[in-house]
N, C-alpha and C positions, 0 to 999 in steps of 0.2 A: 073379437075381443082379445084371442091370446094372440093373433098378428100384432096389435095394439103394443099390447105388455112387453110383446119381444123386441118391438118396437125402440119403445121406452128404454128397456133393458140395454140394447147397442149403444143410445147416443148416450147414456149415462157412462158405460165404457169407454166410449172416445173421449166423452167431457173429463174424467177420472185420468185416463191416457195423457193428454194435453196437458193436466194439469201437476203430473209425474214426473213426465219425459223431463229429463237433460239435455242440454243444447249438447250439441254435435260439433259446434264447431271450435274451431282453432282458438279463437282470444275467449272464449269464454271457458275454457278447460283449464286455462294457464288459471293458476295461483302464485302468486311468490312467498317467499319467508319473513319479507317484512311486512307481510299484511297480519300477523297472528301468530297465534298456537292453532293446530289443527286443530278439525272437529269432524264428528262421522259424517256432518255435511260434505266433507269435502273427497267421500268416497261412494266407490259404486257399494251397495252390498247384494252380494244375490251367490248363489253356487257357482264356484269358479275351477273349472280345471286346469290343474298346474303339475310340469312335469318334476315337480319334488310335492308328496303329499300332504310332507310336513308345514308347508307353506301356508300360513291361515290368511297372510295379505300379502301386496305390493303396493310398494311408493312407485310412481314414474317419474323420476325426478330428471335434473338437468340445469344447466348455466345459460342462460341467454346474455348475448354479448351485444352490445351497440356503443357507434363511434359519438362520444359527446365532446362538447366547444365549453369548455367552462372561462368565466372572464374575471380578471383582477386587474381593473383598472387598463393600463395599457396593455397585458398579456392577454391573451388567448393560448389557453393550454388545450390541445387535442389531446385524447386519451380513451382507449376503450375500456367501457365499462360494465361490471358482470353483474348478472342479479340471478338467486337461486329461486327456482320456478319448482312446482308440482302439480304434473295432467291430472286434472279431475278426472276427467270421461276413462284414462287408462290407469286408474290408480283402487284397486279392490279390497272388500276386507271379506272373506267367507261366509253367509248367513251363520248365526248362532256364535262366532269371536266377537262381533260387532259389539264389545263392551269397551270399558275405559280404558284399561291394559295393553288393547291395540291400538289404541290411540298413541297411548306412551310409549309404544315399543316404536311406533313410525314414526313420530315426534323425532324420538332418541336419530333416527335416521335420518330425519330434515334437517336436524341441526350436524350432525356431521358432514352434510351435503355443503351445507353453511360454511362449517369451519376450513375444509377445504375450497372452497371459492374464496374467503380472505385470504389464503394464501396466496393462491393463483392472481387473485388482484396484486397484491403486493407486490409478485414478480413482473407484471404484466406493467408495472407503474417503475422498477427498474430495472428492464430490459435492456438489454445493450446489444442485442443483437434483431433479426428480421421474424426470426421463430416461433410467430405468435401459436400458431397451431399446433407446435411440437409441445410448447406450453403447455398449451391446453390440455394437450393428449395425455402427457405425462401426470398433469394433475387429476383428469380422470380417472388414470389407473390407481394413484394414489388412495383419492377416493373410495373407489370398488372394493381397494382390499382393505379399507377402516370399516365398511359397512358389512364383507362379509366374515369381517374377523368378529364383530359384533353381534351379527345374527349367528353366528356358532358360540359365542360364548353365552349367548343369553337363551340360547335353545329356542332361536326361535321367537323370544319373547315370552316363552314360557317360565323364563327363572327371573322374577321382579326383581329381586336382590341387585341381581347384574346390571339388568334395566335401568334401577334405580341409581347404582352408582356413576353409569355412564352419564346417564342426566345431572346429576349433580357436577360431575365436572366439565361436561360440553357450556350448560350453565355459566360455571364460574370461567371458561375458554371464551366463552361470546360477550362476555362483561368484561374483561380485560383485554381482549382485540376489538372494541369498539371501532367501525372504522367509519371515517369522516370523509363521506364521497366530493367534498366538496373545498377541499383543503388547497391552499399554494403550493402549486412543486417546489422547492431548493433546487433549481436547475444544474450540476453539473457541467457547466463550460468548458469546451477542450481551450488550448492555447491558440489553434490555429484558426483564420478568419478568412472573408474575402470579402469585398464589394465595389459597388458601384457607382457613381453621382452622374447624373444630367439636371444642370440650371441656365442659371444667368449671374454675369459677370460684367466685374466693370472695372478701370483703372482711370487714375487722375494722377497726372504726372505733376512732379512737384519742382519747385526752381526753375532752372534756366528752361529745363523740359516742357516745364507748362506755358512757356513762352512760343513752343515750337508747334504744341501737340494739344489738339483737343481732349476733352474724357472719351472715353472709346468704349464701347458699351457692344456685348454680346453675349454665346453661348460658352460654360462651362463644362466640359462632360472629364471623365478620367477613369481610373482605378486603384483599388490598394489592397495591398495583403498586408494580414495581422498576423503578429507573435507575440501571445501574452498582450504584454501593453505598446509593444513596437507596432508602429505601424509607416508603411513603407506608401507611398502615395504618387501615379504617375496623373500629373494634370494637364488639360488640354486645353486654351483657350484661343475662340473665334470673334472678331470684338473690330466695331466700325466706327472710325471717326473723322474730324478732318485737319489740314495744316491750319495754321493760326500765321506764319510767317512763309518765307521762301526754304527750302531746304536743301540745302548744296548736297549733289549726287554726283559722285560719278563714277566710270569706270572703270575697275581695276588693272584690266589690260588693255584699257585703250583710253586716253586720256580727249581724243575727240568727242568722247562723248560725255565727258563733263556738263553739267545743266543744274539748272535749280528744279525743284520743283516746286508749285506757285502758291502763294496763301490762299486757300481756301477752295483747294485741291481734296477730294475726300479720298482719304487713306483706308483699308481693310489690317488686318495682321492679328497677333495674338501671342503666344507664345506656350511651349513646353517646359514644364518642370517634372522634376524628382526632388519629392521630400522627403524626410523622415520626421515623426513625431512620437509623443508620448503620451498616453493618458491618465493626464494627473488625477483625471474623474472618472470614474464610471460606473453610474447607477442604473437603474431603471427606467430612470429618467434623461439620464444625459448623458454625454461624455463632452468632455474638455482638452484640447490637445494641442502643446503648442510646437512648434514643427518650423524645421530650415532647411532649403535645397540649395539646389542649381538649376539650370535650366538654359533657354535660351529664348530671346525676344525677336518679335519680326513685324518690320512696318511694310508694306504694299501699296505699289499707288494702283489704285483704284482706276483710273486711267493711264494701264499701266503696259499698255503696249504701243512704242514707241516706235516712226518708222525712221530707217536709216534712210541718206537722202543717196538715190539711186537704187536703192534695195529694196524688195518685197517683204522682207525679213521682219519682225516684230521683236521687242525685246520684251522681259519682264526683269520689273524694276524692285529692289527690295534691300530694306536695310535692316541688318540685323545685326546681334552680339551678343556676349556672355551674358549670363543674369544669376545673380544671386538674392534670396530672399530669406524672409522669415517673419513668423505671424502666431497667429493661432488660430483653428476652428473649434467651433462646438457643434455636434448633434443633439436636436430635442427629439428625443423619440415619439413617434405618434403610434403606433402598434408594435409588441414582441410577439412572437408565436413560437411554441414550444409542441411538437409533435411526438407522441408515442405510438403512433396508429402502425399498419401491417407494414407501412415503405423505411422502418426504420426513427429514431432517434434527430430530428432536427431542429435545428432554432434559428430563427430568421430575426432583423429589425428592419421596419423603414422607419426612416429621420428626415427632418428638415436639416441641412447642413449649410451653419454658416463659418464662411472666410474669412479673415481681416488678416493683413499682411502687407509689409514693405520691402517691395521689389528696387535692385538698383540693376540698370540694363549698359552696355557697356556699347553705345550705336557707333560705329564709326563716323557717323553724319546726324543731327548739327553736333551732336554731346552726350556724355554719358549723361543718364536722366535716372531720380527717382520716382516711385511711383508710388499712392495706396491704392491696394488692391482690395475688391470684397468678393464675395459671391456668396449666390444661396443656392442651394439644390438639394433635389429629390434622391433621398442616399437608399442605398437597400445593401441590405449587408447580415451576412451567415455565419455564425461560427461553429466547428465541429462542437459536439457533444464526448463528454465522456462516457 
């Protein structure tokens, strides 16, 4: 019978045990400051030894930091973001303090824990350099010394008085830095830019030109750096089509080799330019830019190696000449991203970029020709940050 009892006795201690015990582990100790006001739930109590005696508790506090994508429309802002945590499992109040007064003295400490993390966000959201953990570091120490300026002024928590005034203005400190994790950044834009376009492109010659020259249709690729609103653009076009008529060619140091080439001959060529432009637009949504170069044009026959008669020799055939133009494009932006994360301050867009422009080419063969010109491409483009 007393084997029975003692029996009984055990499992009722395990069952009491189980039903006591606090988790051990990691996501279950974390607490944060926007879940409440403390409560003694959220501490151990039992006899603690601590190498100051005067110590009747500890907060374990701390900032945990994670990289978040918040969206407005077309931007994507990256940004690390902080939240003030407190370990249950390593956070104690003494048997026998365990009343309300340590509650408010640790309180008093969560919220300063608080108050320093909105700062540290703050900076962390206008950073302009790579330093995030020197940040961090420094706000910590900041920290340390509000909390231990605190527990020596309040003895501890033993002088309400004290207690009570800190709370009162940490209080009126956390109600006036409200802060709104979910807000638009005001991006800071340096002047300077760079980017890129790969499309498709097309020209339709106009007048006598379109008498000679099919539309010619191909690839657009280029580059361009920004100043402010300058922007300076080198463009590259690859583009195939064919003659419509015969096209008198011939050779400039050798007059034997004078020739037509045939209607309905297919041509390759394209042309380089440099522009400059301005933008009279630019939002979040677009830019507008109207823009005039130079450059140069180039026709290719496609069947364009020609043999000399007795000669192994091959020739290539091609006509070219000045080109001046002017147009405008516009970019619809389809994504910005705005980065504050460890690699630094950046801000990127891609665009759909369209062309319209009137080019005049200056061929020595059949005529000078004008042209309209479009293209659309795939733009990506960076500008420094301030």
């Amino acid at each position: 019978m007393n084997m029975k009892k003692q029996l009984a006795a055990a499992l009722l201690c395990l069952v009491a045990f189980a039903l006591t015990a606090q988790p051990q582990d990691y996501q279950s100790s974390i607490r944060y400051w926007d879940e409440g006001k403390l409560t003694l739930e959220d501490f151990v109590v039992r006899n603690m030894w601590s190498i100051d005696d005067k110590a009747t508790s500890l907060l374990a506090h701390g900032w945990l930091q994670e990289d978040k994508t918040l969206r407005f429309g077309n931007l994507r802002y990256d940004r690390p973001v902080t939240r003030t945590y407190m370990d249950k499992v390593n956070s104690w109040i003494k048997s026998g303090f365990d009343v309300h007064e340590a509650i408010e003295f640790n309180q008093v400490i969560f919220d300063l824990v608080e108050v320093t993390r909105r700062k540290l966000q703050n900076e962390l959201d206008t950073n302009r350099t790579n330093r995030v953990d020197a940040i961090a570091n420094f706000y910590s120490t900041v920290c340390d010394n509000a909390i231990n300026e605190f527990i020596a002024s309040s003895q501890y928590g033993t002088d309400t008085a004290v207690v009570r005034k800190y709370r009162t203005r940490l209080e009126q400190t956390l109600t006036e830095t409200t802060q709104n994790e979910w807000f638009e950044p005001v991006i800071p834009l340096g002047k300077w830019g760079f980017g890129w376009h790969l499309g498709a492109a097309g020209e339709y010659f106009l007048g006598e030109g379109s008498d000679f020259f099919s539309p010619r249709y191909g690839l657009d690729f280029g580059f361009e750096s920004v100043y402010s609103r300058l922007r300076i653009d080198v463009n590259m076009i690859l583009a195939f089509g064919s003659l419509r008529r015969n096209v008198p060619f011939w050779h400039r140091d050798n007059s034997e080799l004078v020739h037509d080439w045939g209607a309905g001959e297919r041509i390759s060529g394209g042309a380089v330019e440099l522009s400059a432009g301005f933008d009279v637009l630019d939002n979040t949504r677009f830019t507008l830019t109207p823009f005039a170069g130079i450059g140069a044009g180039f026709i290719d026959r496609t069947n364009k190696y020609l043999q000399k008669d007795g000669d192994d020799k091959f020739i290539n055939e091609e006509l070219g000449g000045f080109r001046t133009l002017a147009g405008v494009q516009g970019d619809w932006k389809l994504r910005r991203r705005y980065s504050l994360l460890w690699y630094g301050r950046t801000y990127a867009e891609t665009s759909l970029r369209f062309r319209l422009y009137v080019a005049k080419t200056n061929f020595r063969s059949p005529c000078q020709t004008y042209s309209l010109n479009f293209g659309i491409a795939l733009n990506g483009f960076g500008r420094t940050v301030k």
